[in-house]
C-alpha positions as a printed Julia matrix, in Angstrom:
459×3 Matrix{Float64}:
  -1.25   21.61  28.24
   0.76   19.03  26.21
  -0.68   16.47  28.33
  -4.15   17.26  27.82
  -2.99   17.65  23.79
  -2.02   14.07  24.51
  -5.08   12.76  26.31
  -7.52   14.47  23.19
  -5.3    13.05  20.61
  -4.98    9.51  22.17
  -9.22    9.65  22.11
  -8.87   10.61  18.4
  -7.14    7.29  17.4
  -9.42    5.26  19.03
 -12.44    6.86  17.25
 -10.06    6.72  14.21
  -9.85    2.8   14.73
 -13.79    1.98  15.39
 -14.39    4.44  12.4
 -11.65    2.16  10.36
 -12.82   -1.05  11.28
 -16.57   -0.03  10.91
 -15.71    0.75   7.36
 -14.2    -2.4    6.38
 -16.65   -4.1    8.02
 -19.51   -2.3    5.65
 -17.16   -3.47   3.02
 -17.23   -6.95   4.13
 -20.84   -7.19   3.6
 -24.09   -7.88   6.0
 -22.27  -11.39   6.44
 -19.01   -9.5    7.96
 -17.35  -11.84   5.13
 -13.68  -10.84   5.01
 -12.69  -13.31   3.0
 -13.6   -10.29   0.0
 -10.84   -7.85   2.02
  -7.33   -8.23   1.04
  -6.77   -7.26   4.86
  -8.66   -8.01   7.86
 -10.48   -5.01   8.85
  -8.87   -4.7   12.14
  -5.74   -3.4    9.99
  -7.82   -1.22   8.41
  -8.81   -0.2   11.98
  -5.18    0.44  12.9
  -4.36    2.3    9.54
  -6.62    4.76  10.06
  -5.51    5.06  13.82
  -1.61    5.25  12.69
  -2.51    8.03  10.14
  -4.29   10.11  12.74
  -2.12   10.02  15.3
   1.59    9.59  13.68
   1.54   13.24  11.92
  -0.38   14.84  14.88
   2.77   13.34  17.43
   5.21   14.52  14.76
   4.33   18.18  15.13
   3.98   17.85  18.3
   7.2    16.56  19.42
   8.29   19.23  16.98
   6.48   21.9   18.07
   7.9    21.06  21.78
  11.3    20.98  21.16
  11.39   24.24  19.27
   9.07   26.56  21.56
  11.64   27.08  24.54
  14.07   28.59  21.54
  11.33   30.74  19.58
  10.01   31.65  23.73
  13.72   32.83  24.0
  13.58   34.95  20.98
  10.69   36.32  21.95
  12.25   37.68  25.46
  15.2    38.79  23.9
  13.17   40.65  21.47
  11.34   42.59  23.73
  14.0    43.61  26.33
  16.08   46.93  25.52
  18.99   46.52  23.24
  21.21   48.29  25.46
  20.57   45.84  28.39
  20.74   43.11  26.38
  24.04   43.87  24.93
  25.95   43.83  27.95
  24.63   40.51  29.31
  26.69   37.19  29.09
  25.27   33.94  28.63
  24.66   33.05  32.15
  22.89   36.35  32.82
  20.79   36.11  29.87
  19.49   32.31  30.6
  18.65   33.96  34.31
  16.79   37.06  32.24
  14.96   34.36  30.66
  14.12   32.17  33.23
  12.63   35.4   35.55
  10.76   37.08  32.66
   8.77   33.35  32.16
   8.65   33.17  35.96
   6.19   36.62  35.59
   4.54   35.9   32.84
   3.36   32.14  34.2
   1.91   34.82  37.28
   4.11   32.97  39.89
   6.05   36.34  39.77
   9.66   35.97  41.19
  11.08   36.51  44.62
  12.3    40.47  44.5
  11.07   43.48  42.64
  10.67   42.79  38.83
  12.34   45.78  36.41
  10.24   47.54  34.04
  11.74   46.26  31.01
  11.22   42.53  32.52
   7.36   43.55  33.13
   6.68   44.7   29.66
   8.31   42.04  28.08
   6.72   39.57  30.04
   3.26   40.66  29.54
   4.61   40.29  25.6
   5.57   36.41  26.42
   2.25   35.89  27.89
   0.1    36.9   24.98
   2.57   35.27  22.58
   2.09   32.27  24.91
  -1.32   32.43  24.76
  -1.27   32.48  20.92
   1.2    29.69  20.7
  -1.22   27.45  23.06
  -4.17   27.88  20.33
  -2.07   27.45  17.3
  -0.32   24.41  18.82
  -3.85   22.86  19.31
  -5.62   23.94  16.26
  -2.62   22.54  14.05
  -2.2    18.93  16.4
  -5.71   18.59  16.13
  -6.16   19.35  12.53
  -3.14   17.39  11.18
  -5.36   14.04  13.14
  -8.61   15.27  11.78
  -6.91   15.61   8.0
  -4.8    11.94   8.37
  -8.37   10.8    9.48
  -9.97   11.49   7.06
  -7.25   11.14   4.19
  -7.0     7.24   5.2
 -10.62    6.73   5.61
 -11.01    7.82   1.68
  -8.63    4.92   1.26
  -9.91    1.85   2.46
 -11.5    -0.18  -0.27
 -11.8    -4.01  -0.48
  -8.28   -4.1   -2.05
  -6.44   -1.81  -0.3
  -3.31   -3.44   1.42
  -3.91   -2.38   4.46
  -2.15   -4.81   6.21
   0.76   -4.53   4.42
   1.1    -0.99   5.25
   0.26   -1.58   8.8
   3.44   -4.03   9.19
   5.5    -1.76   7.04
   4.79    1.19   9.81
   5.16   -1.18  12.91
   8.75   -2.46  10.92
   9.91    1.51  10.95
   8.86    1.91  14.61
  11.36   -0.99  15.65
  14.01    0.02  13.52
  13.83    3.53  14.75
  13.6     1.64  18.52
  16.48   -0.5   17.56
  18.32    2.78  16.3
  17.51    4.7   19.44
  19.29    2.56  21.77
  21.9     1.7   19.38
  22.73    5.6   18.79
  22.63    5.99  22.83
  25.35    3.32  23.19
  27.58    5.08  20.74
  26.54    8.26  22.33
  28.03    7.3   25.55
  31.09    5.04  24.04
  31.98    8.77  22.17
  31.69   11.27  25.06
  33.48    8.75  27.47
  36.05    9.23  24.39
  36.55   12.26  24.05
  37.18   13.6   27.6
  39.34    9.91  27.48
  41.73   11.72  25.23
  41.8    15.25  26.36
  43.0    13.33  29.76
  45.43   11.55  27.83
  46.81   15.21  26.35
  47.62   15.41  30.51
  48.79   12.1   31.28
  50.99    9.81  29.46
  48.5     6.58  28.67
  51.75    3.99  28.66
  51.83    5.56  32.64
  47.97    4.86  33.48
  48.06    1.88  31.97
  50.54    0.33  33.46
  51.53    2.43  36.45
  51.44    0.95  39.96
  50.34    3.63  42.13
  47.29    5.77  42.24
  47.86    8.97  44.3
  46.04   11.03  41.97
  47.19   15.28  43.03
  44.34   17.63  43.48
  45.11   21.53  42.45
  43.67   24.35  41.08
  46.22   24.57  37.98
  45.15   22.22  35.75
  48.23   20.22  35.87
  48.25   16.44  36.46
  49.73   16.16  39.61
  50.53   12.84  41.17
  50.34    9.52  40.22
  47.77    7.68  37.61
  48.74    4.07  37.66
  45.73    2.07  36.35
  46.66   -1.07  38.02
  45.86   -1.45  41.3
  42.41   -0.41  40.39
  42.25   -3.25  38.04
  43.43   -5.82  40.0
  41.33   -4.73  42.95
  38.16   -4.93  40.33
  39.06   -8.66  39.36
  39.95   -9.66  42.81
  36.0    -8.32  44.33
  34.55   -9.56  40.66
  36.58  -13.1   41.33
  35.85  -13.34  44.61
  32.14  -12.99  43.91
  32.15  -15.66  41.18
  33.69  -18.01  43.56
  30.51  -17.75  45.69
  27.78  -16.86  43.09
  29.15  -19.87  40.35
  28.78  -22.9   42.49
  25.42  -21.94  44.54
  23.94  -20.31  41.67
  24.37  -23.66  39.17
  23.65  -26.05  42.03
  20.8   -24.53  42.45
  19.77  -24.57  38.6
  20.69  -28.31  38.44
  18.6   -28.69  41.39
  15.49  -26.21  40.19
  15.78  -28.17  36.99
  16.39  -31.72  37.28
  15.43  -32.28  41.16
  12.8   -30.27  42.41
   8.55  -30.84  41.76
   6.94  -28.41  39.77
   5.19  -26.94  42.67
   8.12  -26.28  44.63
   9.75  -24.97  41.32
   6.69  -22.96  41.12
   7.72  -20.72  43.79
  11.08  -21.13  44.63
  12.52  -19.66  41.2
  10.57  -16.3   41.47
  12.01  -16.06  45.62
  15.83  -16.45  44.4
  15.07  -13.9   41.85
  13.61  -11.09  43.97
  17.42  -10.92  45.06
  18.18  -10.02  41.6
  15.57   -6.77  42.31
  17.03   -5.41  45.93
  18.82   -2.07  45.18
  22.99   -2.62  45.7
  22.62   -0.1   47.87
  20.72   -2.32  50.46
  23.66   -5.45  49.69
  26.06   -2.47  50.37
  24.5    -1.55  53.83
  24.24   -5.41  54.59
  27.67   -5.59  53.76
  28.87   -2.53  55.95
  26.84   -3.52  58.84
  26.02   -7.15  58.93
  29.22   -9.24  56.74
  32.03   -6.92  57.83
  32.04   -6.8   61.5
  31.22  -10.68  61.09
  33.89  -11.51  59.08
  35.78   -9.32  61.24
  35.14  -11.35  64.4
  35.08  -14.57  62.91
  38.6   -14.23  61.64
  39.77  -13.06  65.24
  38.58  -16.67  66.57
  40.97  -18.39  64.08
  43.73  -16.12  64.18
  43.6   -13.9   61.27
  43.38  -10.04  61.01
  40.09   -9.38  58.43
  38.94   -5.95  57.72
  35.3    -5.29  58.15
  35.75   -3.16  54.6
  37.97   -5.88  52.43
  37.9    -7.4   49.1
  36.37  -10.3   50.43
  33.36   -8.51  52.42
  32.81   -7.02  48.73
  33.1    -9.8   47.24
  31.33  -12.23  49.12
  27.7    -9.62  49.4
  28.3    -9.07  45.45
  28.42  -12.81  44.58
  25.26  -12.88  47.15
  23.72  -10.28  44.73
  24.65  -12.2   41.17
  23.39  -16.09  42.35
  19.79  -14.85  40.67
  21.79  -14.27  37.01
  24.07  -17.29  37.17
  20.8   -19.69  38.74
  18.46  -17.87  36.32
  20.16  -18.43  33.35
  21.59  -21.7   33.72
  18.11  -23.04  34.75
  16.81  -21.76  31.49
  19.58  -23.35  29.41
  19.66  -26.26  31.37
  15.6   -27.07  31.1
  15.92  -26.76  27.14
  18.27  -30.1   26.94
  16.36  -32.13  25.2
  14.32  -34.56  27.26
  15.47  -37.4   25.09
  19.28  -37.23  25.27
  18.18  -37.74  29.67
  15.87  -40.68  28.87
  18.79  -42.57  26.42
  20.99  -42.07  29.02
  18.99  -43.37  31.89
  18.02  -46.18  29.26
  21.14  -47.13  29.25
  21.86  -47.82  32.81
  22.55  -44.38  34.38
  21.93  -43.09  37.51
  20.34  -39.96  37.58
  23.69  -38.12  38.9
  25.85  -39.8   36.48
  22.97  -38.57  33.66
  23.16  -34.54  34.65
  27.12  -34.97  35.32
  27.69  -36.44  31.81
  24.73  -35.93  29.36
  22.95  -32.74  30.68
  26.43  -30.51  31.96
  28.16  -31.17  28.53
  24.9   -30.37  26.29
  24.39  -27.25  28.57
  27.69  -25.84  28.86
  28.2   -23.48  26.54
  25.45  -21.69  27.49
  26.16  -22.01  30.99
  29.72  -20.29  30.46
  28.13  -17.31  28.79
  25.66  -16.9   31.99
  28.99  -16.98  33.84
  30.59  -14.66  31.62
  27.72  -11.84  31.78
  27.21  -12.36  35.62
  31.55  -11.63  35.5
  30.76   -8.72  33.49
  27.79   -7.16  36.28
  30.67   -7.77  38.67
  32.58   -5.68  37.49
  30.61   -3.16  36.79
  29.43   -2.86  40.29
  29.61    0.21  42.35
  27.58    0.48  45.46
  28.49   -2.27  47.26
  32.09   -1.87  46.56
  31.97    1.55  47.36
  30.67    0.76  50.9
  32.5    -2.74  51.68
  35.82   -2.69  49.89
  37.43   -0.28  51.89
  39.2     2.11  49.32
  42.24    1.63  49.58
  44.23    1.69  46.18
  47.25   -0.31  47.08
  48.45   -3.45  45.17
  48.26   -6.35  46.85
  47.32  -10.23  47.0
  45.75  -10.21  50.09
  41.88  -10.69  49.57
  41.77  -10.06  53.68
  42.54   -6.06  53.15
  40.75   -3.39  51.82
  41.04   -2.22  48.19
  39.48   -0.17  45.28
  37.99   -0.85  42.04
  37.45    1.15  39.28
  34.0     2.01  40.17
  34.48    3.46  43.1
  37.74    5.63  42.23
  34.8     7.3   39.19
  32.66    7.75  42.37
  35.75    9.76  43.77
  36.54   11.47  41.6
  33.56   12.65  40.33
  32.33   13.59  43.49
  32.59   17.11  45.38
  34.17   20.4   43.85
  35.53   19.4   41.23
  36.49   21.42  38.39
  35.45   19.23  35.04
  38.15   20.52  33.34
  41.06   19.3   35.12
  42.7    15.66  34.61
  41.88   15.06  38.19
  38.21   14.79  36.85
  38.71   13.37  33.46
  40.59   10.32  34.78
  37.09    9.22  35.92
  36.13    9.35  31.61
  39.42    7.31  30.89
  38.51    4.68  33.81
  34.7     4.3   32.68
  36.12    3.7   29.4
  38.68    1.16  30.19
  35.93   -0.4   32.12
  33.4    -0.14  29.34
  35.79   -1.98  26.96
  36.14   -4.93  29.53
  32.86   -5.31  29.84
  32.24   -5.35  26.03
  34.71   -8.08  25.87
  33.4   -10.16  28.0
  29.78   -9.67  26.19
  31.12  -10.69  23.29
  33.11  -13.65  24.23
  29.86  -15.2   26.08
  28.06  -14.67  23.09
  30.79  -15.77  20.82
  30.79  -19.07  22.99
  26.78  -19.17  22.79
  26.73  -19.31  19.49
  29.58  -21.11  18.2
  29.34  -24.22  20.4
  25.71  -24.37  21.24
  23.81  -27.85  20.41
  21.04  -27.5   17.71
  18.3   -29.8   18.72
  15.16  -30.83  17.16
């Protein structure tokens, strides 16, 4: 039903626009002159629209997150007090969810109780009512902002400053949105952070050496926590992966940008960046299947012992997967040097080499060190590929030939099976993504504290 609400209220607006902008147009004059308008009547067109449809969504999105409570009520209300009484939470929410099973006639799977009958046929006529009312009150609140902001419009009205004032709301409320989300997350990660700290001493995760994390049923913290051979299996995948994404992926900007024809630019760009849009989960299967057992037998021809599942499987598929951000975003940096700092220099007796080595690097390379700082920062934060290639194996060691884990695949363990969410065996996975969070954070802001403070301002 809401989306047919939607659909009737969407064709609203539009009529509300053409009747806007027909308005101001009759203001205008036979001519259409609307130099006599303070606004241009397509804002009056799109005031009228915003008044007709921003109250009628309001109530909506209102009236849809209150129903399932007031539906609740209703049930409750109509099943015997001396039932209800001796239900818990759990059994109530199944009460609930079988009494709206009846009354949407899908019925449920064995023989519905009296009381769940009557009150059901109670839900469906106060259903029934609720679907009119919802309608008739949408539909009049669009009508009545209609017609309110049609009485309006006059030759002076400041329509479009009104307009812009709405539109500047919508994006601070968009900005707020995803800046509330982000704290959102940063404070739950928190908060089950510390009651896993009330288990486990943080100086011990931190800096302990061993993670043999004990499963039980207690509640206890059994075993050990030690944060560090996660980390330094993270940075050895994530450097690893730099190693091979950094040099390919800015060769092939300075090539993209300074060598190749447009036509060849034309289409080669968009056919690096498609890797950019293959799931990790496909690099993780490549990596398990194709990489490994290569890098497996390629190692046995020259003598060394490689694990199909190692750090350097990980890490080699993963810089694979990141040449498209470090490429991508050095291209674009490098293509906004100035085309006059390249033509001094080659005025001047420069090869073209010597011009991209010492002219076009040097202007570009602040901005080139934050793309490699935010492609280090979607290393890390990997999971899929690591989680199939790495091997997990949470042992400290130097040896990039030998499997490892990273923090993002010891969440994936722990979060994974029967686990109960209460324990510090699952909560260590809140403390990691935390810990990982932070590092991440840091390395956003020192690429964009490097952007910004040493960028050149050109003309």
């Amino acid at each position: 039903m809401n989306l047919l609400l939607i659909g009737v209220l969407l064709a609203l607006i539009a009529i509300a626009y053409q009747i806007g902008l027909t308005k101001s147009r009759k203001l205008a004059g036979q001519g259409n002159n609307s130099a006599i308008l303070h606004s241009r009547p397509g804002y009056y067109g799109a005031l009228v629209a915003l008044w007709c449809g921003i109250p009628a969504f309001l109530i909506l999105l209102t009236w849809t997150v209150v129903e399932p409570t007031v539906l609740k009520h209703v049930v409750l209300n109509n099943i015997p007090a001396d039932i209800s009484a001796t239900l818990d939470p759990a059994s109530i929410s199944v009460l609930v969810d079988r009494v709206q099973a009846i009354a949407s006639g899908f019925g449920v799977s064995d023989q519905a109780l009296p009381y769940e009958l009557s009150a059901a046929e109670q839900l469906a006529k106060f259903q029934s009512i609720g679907v009119f009312a919802k309608v008739a009150v949408v539909i009049s609140a669009a009508l009545m902002g209609l017609v309110w902001a049609k009485k309006k419009i006059s030759d002076q009205y400041r329509a479009r400053n009104h307009v812009e004032k709405i539109l500047n709301i919508s994006l601070a409320l968009c900005s707020g949105v995803a800046i509330l989300t982000t704290i959102g997350i940063v404070m739950s990660m928190f908060s089950e952070a510390m009651r896993f700290f009330s288990f486990v001493n943080p100086i011990d995760f931190f800096f302990g050496t061993e993670w043999n994390p004990g499963f039980s049923t207690s509640g206890s913290a059994e075993g050990r926590y030690g944060l560090l051979p996660l980390l330094w299996g993270t940075l050895m995948v994530s450097g690893i992966a730099l190693m091979v994404a950094i040099p390919i992926g800015l060769m092939i900007a300075i090539y993209l940008a300074e060598y190749a024809s447009a036509s060849f630019r034309s289409w080669a760009k968009p056919t690096i960046e498609i890797l950019a849009g293959i799931p990790t989960i496909v690099y993780g299967v490549f990596a398990l299947m194709i990489i490994g057992p290569f890098m497996k037998d390629a190692g046995e021809l020259i003598g060394l012992h490689i694990n199909a599942t190692s750090a350097l499987t990980a890490g080699f598929v993963m810089g694979i997967m990141i040449i498209p951000f470090v490429s991508s975003l050095s291209d674009d940096i490098i293509t906004q040097v100035p085309r006059s700092l390249r033509d001094g220099s080659l005025g001047l007796g420069a090869t073209k080499s010597e011009t991209i080595r010492q002219v076009v690097l040097p202007a570009a390379l602040p901005g080139v060190i934050g793309a490699f700082l935010l492609a280090a920062s979607r290393a890390i934060g990997e999971t899929m590929i690591v989680v199939l290639a790495a091997g997990n194996s949470p042992l400290l060691h130097i040896n990039p030939l030998e499997a490892v884990s990273t923090v993002t695949i010891t969440i994936v363990n722990q979060l994974t099976g029967d686990t109960d969410f209460a324990s510090p065996q699952a909560l260590v996975a809140f403390a990691l993504g935390l810990t990982l969070f932070v590092i991440t954070l840091g390395l956003n802001i020192v690429a964009l504290f490097i952007v910004r403070k040493y960028r050149e301002q050109y003309d």
